[in-house]
C-alpha positions as CSV (number, residue, x, y, z in Angstrom):
1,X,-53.4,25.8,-32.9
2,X,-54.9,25.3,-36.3
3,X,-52.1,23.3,-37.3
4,X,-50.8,21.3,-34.6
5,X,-55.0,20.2,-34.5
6,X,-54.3,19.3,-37.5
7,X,-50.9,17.2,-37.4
8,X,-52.9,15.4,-34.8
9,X,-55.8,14.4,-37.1
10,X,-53.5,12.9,-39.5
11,X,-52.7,9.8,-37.0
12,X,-56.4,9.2,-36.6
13,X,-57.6,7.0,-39.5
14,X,-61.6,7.7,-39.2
15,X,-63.4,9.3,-42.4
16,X,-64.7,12.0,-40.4
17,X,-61.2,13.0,-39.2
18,X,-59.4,12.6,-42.4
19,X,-62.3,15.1,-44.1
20,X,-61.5,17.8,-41.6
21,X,-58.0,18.5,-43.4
22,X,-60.3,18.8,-46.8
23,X,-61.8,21.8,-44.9
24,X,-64.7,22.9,-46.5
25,X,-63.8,21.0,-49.9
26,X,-67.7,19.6,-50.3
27,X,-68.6,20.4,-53.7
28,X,-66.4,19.5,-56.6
29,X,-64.7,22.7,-57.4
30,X,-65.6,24.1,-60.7
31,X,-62.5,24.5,-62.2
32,X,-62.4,20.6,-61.8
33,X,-59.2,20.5,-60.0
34,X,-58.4,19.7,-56.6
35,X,-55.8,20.5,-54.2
36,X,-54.4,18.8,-51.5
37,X,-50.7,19.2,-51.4
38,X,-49.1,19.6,-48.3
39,X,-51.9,18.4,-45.5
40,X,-49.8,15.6,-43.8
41,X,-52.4,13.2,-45.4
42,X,-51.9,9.6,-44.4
43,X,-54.5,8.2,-46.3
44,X,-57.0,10.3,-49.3
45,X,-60.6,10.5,-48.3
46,X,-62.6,8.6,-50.3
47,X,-64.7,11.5,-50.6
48,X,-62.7,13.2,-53.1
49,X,-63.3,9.8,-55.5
50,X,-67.2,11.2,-55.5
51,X,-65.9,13.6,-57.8
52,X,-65.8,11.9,-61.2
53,X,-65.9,14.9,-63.3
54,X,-62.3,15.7,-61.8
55,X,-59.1,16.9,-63.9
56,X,-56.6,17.7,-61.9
57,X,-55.8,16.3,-58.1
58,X,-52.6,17.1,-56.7
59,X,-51.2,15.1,-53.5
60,X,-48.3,16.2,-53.3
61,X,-46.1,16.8,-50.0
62,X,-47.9,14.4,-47.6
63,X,-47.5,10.9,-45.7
64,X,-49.4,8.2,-48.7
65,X,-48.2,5.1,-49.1
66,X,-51.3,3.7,-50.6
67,X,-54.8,4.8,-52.1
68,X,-58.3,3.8,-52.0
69,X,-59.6,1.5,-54.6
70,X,-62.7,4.0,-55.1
71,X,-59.8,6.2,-57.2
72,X,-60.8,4.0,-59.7
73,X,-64.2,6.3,-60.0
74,X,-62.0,9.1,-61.4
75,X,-61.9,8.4,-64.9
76,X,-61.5,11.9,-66.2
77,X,-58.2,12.6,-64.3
78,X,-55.5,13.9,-66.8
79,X,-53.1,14.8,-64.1
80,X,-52.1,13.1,-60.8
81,X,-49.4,14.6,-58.3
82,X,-48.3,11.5,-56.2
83,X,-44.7,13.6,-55.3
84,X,-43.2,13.9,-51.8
85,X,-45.2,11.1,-50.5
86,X,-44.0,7.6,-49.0
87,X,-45.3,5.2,-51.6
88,X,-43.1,2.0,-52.2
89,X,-44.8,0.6,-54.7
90,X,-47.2,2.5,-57.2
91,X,-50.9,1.9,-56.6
92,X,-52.1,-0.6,-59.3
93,X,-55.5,1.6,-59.2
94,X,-53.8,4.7,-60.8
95,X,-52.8,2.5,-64.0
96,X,-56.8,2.1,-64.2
97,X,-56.8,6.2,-65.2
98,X,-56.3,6.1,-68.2
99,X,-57.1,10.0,-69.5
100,X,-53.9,10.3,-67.2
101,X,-51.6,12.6,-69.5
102,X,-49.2,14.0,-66.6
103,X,-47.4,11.5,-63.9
104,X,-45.8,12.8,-60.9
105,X,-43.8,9.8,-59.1
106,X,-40.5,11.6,-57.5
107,X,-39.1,12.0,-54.4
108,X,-41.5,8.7,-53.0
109,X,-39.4,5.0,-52.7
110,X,-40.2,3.5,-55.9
111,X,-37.7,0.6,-56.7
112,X,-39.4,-0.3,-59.7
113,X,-43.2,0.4,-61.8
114,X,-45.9,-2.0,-62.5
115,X,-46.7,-3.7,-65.9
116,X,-50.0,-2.4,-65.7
117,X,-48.4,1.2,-66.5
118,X,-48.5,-0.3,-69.4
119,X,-52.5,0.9,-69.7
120,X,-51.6,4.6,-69.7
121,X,-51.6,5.2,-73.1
122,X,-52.3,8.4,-73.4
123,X,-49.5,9.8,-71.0
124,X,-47.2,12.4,-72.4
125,X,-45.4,13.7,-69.2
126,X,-44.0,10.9,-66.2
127,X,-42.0,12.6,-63.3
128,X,-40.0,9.5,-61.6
129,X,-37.0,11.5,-60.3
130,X,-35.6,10.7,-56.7
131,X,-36.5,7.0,-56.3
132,X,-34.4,4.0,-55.6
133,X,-34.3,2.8,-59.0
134,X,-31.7,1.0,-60.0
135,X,-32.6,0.6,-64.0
136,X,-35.2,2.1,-66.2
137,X,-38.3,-0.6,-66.4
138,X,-39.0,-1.4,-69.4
139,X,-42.5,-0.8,-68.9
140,X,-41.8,3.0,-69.8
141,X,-40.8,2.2,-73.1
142,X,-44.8,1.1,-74.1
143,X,-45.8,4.5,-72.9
144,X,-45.9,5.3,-77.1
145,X,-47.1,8.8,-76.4
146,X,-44.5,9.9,-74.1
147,X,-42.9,13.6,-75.0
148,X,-41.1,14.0,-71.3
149,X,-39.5,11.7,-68.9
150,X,-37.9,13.0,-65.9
151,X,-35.4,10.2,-64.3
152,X,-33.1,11.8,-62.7
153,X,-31.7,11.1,-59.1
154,X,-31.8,7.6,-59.0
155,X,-29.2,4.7,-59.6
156,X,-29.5,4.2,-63.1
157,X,-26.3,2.8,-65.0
158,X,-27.8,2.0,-68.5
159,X,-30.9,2.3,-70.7
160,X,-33.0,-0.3,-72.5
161,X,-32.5,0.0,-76.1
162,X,-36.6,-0.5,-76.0
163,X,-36.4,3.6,-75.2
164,X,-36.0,3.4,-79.1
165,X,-39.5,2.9,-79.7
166,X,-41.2,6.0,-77.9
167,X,-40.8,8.4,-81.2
168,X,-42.6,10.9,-79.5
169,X,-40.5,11.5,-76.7
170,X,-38.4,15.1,-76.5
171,X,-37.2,15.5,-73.5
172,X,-35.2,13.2,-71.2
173,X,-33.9,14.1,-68.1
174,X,-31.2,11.8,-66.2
175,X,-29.2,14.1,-64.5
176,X,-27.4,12.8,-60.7
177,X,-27.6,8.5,-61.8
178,X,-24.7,6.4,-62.0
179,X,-24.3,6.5,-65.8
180,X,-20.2,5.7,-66.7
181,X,-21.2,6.0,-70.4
182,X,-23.5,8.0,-72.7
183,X,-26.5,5.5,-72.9
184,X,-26.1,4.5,-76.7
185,X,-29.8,4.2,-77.1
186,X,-30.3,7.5,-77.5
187,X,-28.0,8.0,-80.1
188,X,-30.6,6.4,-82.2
189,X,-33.3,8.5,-81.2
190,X,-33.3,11.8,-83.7
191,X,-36.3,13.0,-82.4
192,X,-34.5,14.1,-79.1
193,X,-34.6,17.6,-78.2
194,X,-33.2,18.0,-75.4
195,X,-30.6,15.4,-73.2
196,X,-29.5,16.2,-69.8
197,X,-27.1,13.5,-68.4
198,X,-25.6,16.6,-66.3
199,X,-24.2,15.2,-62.5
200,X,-23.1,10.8,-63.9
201,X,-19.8,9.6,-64.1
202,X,-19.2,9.6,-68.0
203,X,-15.8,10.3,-69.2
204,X,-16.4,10.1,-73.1
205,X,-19.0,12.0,-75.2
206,X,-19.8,11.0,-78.8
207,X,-20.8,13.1,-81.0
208,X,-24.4,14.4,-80.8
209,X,-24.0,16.0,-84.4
210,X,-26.3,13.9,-86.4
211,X,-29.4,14.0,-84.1
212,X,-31.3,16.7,-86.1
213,X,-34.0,17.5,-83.6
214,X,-31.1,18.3,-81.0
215,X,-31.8,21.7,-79.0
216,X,-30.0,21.7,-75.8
217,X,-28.1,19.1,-74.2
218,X,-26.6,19.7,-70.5
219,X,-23.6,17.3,-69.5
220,X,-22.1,19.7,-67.3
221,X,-20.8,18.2,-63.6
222,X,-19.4,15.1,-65.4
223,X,-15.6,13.5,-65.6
224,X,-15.4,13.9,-69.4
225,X,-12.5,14.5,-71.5
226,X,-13.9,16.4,-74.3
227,X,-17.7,18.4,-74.8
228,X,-20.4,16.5,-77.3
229,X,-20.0,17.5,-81.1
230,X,-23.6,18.7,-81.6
231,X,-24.4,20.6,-84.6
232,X,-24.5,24.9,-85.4
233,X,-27.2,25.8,-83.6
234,X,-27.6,23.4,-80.6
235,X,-26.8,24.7,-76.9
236,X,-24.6,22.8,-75.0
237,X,-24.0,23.3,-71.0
238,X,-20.9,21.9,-70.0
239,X,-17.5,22.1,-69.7
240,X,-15.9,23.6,-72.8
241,X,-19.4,24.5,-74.1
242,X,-18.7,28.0,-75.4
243,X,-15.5,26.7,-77.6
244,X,-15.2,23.8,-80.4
245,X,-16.4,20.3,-79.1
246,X,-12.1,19.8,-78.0
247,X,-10.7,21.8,-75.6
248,X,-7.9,23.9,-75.6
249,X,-4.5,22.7,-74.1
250,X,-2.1,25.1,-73.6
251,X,1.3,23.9,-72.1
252,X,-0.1,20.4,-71.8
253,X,-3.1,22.2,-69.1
254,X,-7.0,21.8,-69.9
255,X,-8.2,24.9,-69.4
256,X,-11.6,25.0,-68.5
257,X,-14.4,27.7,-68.8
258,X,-16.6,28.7,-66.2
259,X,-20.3,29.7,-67.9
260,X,-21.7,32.6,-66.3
261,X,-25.3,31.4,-66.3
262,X,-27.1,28.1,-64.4
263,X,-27.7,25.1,-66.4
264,X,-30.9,24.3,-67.6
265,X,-33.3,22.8,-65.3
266,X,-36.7,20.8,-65.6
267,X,-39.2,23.5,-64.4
268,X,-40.1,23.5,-61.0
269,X,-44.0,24.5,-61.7
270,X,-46.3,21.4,-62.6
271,X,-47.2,21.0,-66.3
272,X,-50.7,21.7,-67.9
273,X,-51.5,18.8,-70.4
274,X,-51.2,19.6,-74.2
């Protein structure tokens, strides 16, 4: 009974109604964080935005497509979980957070980001994975701070050589996009540590071996003709990963190995900032 009374609140847009799925949530919690993942949500109750010593709000898994302006009020918020929602467009009022050090934007409709996600300065993590972008904005690439950038499962054929400027990123995830070649940008970025470009369409690698920082790169699930040349020491998931960087022909035949373990994923838990 519980929830289908609920599930029914959620299609009744009145503050009173919308504060019943916080349940008794009427204090700011002392841990500062704040939980609402999961409550069918259509719309956050502004009540939550009375909580301005706040560090944490998670939103995750429910029906938002906007926010209230009085987010604004939330200017110690250094992680925001906007996942598994319904927003088209990201709110212009979350690029006013700017203590914001971990993003969550995937699985919503985002075609593309705002300019004003250019005020984020101080965000090191930014989640955009399963969206309906069709090309990196270029906005990402002021982010100067950024260490992780999660972009996979969208529509992305390229990068913007502007990716070159964010020296502190470490991580890049673009597995399951439309990429036919290994986006050169990131041959110029030796500060990488790990790639994963696992699930595209590229058919040619080159060689990875002079990006010193390299740790791990995962281009398995792609049409290639030969594995990435990476240097002693850096783990490769892939076709041909276990033998030299060509693979073995033996009566004109590829032969291919099989690797006994998963690839590499981006972990499923939410990040705590640095």
């Amino acid at each position: 009974m519980g929830n289908s009374l609920k599930t029914i609140v959620t299609f009744v847009p009145s503050n009173k109604c919308q504060k019943y799925l916080l349940e008794d949530l009427e204090e700011m919690p002392v841990d500062k964080m704040v939980d609402l993942s999961g409550r069918q949500m259509r719309r956050l109750p502004v009540h939550i935005c009375s909580f301005r010593e706040l560090v944490k709000l998670y939103l995750s898994d429910n029906n938002l497509n906007h926010l209230p302006p009085e987010l604004e009020q939330l200017q110690n918020l250094q992680i925001l979980a906007l996942d598994f929602n319904n927003f088209k467009a990201l709110p212009l009022v979350v690029c006013t957070l700017k203590q914001l050090c971990i993003l969550y934007l995937g699985n919503n409709k985002l075609c593309s980001l705002p300019l004003e996600l250019r005020l984020l300065q101080n965000l090191k993590t930014l989640w955009i994975e399963s969206n309906c972008l069709q090309y990196l904005p270029e906005v990402v690439c002021e982010l100067s701070l950024l260490k992780t950038l999660h972009a996979g499962s969208n529509a992305l054929r390229t990068l913007p050589p502007q990716l070159q400027r964010l020296q502190e990123l470490r991580t890049i995830w673009l597995s399951g996009n439309l990429l036919s070649e290994f986006p050169p940008v990131l041959l110029d970025m030796p500060f990488l540590e790990v790639i994963d470009v696992d699930r595209n369409s590229i058919r040619f690698f080159p060689s990875l071996a002079h990006l010193p920082g390299l740790k791990l790169v995962i281009y398995d699930h792609n049409p290639c003709r030969n594995a990435p040349k990476v240097a002693r020491g850096v783990r490769r998931v892939g076709r041909w990963s276990e033998e030299t960087p060509e693979p073995r022909k033996r009566s004109g035949a590829v032969i291919e190995i099989t690797l006994d373990e998963k690839p590499l994923l981006p972990p499923a838990a939410k990040a705590e900032p640095e």
